[in-house]
KOLLUMBA-412032 format. One record per atom (N, C-alpha, C): residue number from 1; atom name; x, y, z. Coordinates in steps of 0.001 Angstrom, whole numbers, plus 500000, padded with zeros to 6 digits. Each point is the difference from the previous one (the first is absolute). Example, Ala and Ser with C-alpha at 12.3 -4.5 7.8 and 13.67 -1.06 7.14 Angstrom:
PT|pos|site|c1|c2|c3
PT|1|N|513190|494310|507800
PT|1|CA|499110|501190|500000
PT|1|C|500900|501200|500000
PT|2|N|499650|501050|499280
PT|2|CA|500820|501190|500060
PT|2|C|499230|501090|500730
//
This chain:
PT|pos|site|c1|c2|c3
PT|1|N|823325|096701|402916
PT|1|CA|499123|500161|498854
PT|1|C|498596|500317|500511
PT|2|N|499503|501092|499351
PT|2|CA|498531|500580|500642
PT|2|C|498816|499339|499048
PT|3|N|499351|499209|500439
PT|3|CA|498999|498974|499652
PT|3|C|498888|501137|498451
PT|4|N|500364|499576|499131
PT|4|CA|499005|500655|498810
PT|4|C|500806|501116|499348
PT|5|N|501185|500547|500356
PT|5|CA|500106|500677|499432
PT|5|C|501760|499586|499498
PT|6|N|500483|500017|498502
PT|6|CA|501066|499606|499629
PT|6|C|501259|500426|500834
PT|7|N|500849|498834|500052
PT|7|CA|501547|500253|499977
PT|7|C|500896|499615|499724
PT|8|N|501259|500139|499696
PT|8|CA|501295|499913|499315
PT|8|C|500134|498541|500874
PT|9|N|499974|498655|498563
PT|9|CA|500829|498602|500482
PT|9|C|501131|500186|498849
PT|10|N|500834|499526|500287
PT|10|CA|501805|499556|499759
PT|10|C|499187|499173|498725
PT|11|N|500853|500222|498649
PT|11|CA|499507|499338|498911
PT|11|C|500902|498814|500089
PT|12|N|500660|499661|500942
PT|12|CA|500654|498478|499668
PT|12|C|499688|499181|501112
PT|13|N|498429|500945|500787
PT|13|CA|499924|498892|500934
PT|13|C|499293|498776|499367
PT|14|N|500344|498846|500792
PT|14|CA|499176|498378|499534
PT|14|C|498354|500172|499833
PT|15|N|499367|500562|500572
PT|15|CA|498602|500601|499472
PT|15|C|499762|500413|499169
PT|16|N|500865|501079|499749
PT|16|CA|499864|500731|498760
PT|16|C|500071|499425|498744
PT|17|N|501111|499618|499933
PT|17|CA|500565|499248|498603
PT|17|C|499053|498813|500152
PT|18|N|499588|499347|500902
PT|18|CA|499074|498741|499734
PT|18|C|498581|500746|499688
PT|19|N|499235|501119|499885
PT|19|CA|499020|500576|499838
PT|19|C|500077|500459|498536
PT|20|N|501810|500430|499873
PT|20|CA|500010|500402|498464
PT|20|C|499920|498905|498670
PT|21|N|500866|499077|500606
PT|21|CA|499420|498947|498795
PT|21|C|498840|498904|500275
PT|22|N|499613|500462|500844
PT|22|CA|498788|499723|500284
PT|22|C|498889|500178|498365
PT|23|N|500033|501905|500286
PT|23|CA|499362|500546|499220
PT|23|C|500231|499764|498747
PT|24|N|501611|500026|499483
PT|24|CA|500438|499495|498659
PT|24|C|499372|498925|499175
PT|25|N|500173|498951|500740
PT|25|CA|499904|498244|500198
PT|25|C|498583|500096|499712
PT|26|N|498972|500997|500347
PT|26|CA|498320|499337|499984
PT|26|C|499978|501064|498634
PT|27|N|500795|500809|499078
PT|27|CA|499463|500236|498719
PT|27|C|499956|498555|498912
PT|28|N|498990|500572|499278
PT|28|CA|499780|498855|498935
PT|28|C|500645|500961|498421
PT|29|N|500359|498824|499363
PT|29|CA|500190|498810|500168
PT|29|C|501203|499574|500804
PT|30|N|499679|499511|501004
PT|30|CA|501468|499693|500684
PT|30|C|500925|499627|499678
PT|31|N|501419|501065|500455
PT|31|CA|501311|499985|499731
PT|31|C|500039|501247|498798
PT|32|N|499012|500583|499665
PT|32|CA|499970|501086|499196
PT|32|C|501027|500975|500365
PT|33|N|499319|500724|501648
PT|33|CA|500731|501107|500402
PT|33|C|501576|499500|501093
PT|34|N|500515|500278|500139
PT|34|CA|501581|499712|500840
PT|34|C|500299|501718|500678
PT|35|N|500022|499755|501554
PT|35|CA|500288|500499|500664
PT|35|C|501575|500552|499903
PT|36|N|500457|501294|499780
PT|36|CA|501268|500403|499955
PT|36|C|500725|500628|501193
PT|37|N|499119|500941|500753
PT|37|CA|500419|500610|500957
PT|37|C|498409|500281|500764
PT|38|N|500352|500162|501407
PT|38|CA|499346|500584|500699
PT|38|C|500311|502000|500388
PT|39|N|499090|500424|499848
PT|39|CA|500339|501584|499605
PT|39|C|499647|500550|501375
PT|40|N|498855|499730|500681
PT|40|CA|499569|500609|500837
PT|40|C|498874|499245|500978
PT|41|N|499497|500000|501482
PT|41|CA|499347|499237|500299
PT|41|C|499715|500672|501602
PT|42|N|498450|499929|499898
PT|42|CA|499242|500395|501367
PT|42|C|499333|498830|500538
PT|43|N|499686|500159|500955
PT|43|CA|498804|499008|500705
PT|43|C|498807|500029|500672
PT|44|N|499077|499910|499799
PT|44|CA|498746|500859|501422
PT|44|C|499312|498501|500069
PT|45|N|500161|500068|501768
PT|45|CA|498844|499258|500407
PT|45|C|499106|499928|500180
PT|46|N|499254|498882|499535
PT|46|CA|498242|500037|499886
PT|46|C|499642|498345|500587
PT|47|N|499179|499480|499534
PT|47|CA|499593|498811|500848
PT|47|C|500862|499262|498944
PT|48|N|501376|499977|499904
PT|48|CA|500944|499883|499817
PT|48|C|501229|500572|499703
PT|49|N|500381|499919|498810
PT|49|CA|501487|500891|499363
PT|49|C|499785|500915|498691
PT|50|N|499486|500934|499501
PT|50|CA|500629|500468|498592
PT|50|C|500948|500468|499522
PT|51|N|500329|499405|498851
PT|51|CA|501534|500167|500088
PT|51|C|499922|501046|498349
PT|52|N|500527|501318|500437
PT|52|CA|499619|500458|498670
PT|52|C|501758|500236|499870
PT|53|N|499800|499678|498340
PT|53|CA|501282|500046|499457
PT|53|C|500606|500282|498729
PT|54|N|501424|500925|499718
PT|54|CA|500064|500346|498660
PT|54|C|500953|499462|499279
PT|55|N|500130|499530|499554
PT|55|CA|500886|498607|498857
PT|55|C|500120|500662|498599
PT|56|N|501683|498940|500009
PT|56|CA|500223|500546|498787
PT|56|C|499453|498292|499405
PT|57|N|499234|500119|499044
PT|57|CA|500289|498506|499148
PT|57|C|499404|499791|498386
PT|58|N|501188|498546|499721
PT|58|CA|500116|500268|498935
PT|58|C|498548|498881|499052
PT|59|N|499227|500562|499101
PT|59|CA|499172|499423|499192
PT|59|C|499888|500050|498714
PT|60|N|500015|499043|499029
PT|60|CA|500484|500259|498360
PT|60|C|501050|500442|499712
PT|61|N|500888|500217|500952
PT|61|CA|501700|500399|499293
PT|61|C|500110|501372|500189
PT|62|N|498682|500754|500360
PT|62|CA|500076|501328|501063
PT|62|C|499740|500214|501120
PT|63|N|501388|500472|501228
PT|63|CA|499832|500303|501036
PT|63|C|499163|501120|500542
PT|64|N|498981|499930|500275
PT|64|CA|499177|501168|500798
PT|64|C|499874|500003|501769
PT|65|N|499333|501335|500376
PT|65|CA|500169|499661|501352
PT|65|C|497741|499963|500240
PT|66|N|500230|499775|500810
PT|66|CA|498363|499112|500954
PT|66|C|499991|500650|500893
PT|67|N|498754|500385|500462
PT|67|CA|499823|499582|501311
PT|67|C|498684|499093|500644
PT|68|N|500439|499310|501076
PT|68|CA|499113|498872|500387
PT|68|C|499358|499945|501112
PT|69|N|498909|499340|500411
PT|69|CA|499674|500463|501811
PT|69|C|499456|498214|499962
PT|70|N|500891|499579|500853
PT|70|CA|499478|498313|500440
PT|70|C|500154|499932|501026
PT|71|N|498474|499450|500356
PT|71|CA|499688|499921|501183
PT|71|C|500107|498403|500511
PT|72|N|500882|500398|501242
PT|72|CA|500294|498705|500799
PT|72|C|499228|499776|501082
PT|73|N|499000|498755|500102
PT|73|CA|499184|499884|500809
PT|73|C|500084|499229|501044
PT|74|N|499263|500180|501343
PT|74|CA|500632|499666|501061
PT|74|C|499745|497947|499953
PT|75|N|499496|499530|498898
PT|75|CA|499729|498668|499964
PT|75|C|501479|499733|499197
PT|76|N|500912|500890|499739
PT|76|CA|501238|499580|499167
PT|76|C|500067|500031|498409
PT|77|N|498894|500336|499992
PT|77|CA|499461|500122|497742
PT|77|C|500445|500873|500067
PT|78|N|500171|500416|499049
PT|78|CA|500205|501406|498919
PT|78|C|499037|500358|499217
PT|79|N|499944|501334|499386
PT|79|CA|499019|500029|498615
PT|79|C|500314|501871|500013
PT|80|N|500089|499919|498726
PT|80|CA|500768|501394|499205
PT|80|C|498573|500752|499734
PT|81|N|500148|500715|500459
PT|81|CA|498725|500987|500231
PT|81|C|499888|500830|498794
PT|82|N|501511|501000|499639
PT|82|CA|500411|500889|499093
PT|82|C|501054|499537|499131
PT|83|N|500052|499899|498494
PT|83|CA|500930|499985|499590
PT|83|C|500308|501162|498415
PT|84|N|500387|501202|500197
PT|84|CA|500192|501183|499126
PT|84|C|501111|499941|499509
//
């Protein structure tokens, strides 16, 4: 992986999916939105992880798809930078 610039992570890696409902989990009001699928997922390193990602999930009884960029920091936090 070339430092700053995106690349292809495995959407069922343990990062990933822990980054995706990550992002889910911190909408309000919580438990609103539910994670359905993971669609697509890059990574670029920075003075940690961003994890940008495209999800299918479901909110109000309609499934739409997202995309998200949460950034994993090298102290172990998280925090969702983008959520479209």
């Amino acid at each position: 992986m070339m430092t700053g610039a995106y690349s292809f992570a495995e959407p069922a890696a343990a990062d990933v999916v822990a980054c995706a409902n990550y992002a889910v989990d911190t909408r309000q009001p919580k438990g609103s939105v539910k994670l359905m699928k993971i669609l697509f997922a890059e990574k670029q390193v920075v003075a940690g992880t961003n994890y940008k990602l495209t999800l299918s999930v479901s909110a109000s009884g309609t499934t739409k798809r997202v995309t998200v960029i949460v950034w994993s920091k090298l102290d172990g936090t998280r925090e969702v930078i983008s959520y479209e």
